[in-house]
C-alpha positions as CSV (number, residue, x, y, z in Angstrom):
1,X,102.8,106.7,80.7
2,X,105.0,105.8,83.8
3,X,106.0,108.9,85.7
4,X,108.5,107.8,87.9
5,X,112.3,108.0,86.5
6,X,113.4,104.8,85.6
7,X,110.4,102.9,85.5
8,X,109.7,100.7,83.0
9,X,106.7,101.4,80.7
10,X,105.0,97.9,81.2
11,X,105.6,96.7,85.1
12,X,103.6,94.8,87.5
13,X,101.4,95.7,89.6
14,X,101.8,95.0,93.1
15,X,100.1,92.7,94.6
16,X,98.8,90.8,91.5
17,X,99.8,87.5,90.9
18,X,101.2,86.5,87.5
19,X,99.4,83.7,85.5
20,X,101.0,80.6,84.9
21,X,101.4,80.2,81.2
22,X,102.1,76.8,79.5
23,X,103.0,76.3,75.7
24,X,102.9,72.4,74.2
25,X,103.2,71.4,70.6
26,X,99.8,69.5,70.2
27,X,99.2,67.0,67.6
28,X,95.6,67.7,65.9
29,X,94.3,64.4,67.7
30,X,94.4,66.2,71.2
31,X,91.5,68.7,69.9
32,X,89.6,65.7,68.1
33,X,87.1,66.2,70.8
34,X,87.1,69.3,71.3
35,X,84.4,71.7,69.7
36,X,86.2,75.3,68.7
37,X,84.2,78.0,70.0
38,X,85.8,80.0,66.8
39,X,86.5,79.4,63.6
40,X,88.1,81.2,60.5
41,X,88.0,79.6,57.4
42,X,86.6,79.4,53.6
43,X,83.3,77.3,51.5
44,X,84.8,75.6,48.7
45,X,82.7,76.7,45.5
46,X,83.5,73.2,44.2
47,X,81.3,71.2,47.1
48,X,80.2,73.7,48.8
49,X,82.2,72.3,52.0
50,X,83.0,74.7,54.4
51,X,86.8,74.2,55.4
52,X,88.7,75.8,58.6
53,X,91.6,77.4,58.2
54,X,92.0,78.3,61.9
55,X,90.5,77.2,64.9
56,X,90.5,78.8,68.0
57,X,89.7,76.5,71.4
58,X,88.9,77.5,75.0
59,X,90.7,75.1,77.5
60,X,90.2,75.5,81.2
61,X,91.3,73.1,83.9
C-alpha cells in the first residue's frame, strides 16, 4: 500500500524505463511459421485430431 498522501496505488518507479508496447491486428498467415510455445485446445473424439483453440507465441526482436 502507498503511504504517502496522494499517491497513486500503482506508480512508477524511478528510474525504470517503461516498455515499449505495440498492438497489430495480425492475420493467421503472419504466425504460419511460427511454432507456439503454448497451446490450449481440445482432441476431437470423432478423428481423434487434436485441434487449438488458443495459441500463445513468444516474439522477440
Amino acid at each position: 500500500m502507498p503511504s504517502a498522501f496522494h499517491q497513486p496505488r500503482y506508480f512508477l518507479s524511478r528510474g525504470l524505463k517503461q516498455p515499449e508496447i505495440y498492438y497489430d491486428e495480425l492475420s493467421d498467415n503472419y504466425f504460419s511459421d511460427f511454432k507456439p510455445s503454448f497451446v490450449v485446445g481440445e482432441r476431437s473424439p470423432n478423428n481423434n485430431r487434436f485441434e487449438a483453440d488458443i495459441s500463445i507465441y513468444r516474439i522477440s526482436y
